[in-house]
C-alpha positions as CSV (number, residue, x, y, z in Angstrom):
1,X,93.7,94.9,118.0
2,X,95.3,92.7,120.6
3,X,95.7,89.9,118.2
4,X,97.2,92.1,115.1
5,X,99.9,93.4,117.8
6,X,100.6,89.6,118.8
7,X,101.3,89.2,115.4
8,X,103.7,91.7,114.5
9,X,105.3,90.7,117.7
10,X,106.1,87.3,116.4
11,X,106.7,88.7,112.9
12,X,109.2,91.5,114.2
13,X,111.0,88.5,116.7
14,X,110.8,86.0,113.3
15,X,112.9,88.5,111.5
16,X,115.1,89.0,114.3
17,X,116.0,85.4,114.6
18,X,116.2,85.3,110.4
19,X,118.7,88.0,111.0
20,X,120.8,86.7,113.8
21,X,121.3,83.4,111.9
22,X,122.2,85.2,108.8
23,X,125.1,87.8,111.1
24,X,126.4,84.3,112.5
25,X,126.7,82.6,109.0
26,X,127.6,85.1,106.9
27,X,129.5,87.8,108.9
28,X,130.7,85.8,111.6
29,X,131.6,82.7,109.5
30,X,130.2,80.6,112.1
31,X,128.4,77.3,112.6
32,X,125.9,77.0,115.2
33,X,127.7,74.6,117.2
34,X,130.8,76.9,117.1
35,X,128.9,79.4,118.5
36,X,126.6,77.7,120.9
37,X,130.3,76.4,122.1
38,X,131.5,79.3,122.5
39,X,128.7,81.5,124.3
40,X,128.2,78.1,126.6
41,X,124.8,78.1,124.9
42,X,122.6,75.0,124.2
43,X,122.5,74.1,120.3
44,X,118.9,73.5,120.3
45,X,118.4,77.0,122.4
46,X,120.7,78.8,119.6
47,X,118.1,77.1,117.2
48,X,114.7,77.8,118.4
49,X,115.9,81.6,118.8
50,X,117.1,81.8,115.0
51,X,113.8,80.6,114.2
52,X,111.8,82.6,115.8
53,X,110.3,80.0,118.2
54,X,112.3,81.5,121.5
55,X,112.5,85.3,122.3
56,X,114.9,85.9,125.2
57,X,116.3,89.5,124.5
58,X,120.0,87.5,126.3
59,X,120.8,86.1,122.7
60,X,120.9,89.5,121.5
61,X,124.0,90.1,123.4
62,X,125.5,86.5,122.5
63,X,125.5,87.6,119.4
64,X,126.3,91.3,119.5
65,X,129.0,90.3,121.9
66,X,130.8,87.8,120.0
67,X,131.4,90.4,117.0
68,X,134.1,92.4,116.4
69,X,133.8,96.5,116.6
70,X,132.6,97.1,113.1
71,X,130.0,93.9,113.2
72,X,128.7,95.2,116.3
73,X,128.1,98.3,114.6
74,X,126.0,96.7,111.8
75,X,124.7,94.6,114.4
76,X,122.7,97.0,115.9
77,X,122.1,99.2,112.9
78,X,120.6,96.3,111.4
79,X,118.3,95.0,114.6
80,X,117.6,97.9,116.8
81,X,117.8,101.0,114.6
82,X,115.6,98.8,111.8
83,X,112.4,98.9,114.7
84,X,113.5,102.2,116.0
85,X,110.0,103.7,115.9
């Protein structure tokens, strides 16, 4: 039981980090050392989150607040309401 819970854990935080690289990209038009710059992140930090190998709930805001009002919107529709249950 303990074990198929760890699992969807790193699944759910995978998809996450899929996701956040994706919002930067595609709907922030940004690279990572743009952003990393930016938030006063480290590149390689910004990297191991978007894959899935770091899990610090901080980058959520990073990128949530980085996006304008609508983004933020899909932002969260697309991260927190999607494991709303």
């Amino acid at each position: 039981m303990l074990s198929s819970v760890k699992t969807r854990d790193n699944e759910v935080i995978k998809d996450i980090g899929a996701f956040c690289k994706k919002f930067r990209v595609d709907y922030m038009n940004m690279s990572m050392t743009e952003f990393a710059e930016r938030r006063d992140l480290k590149i390689s930090n910004v990297n191991a989150f978007e894959r899935g190998s770091a899990n610090s709930i901080m980058y959520l805001l990073h990128y949530y607040n980085e996006a304008d009002e609508e983004l933020k919107q899909f932002f969260i529709s697309n991260v927190f309401e999607k494991y709303n249950r």
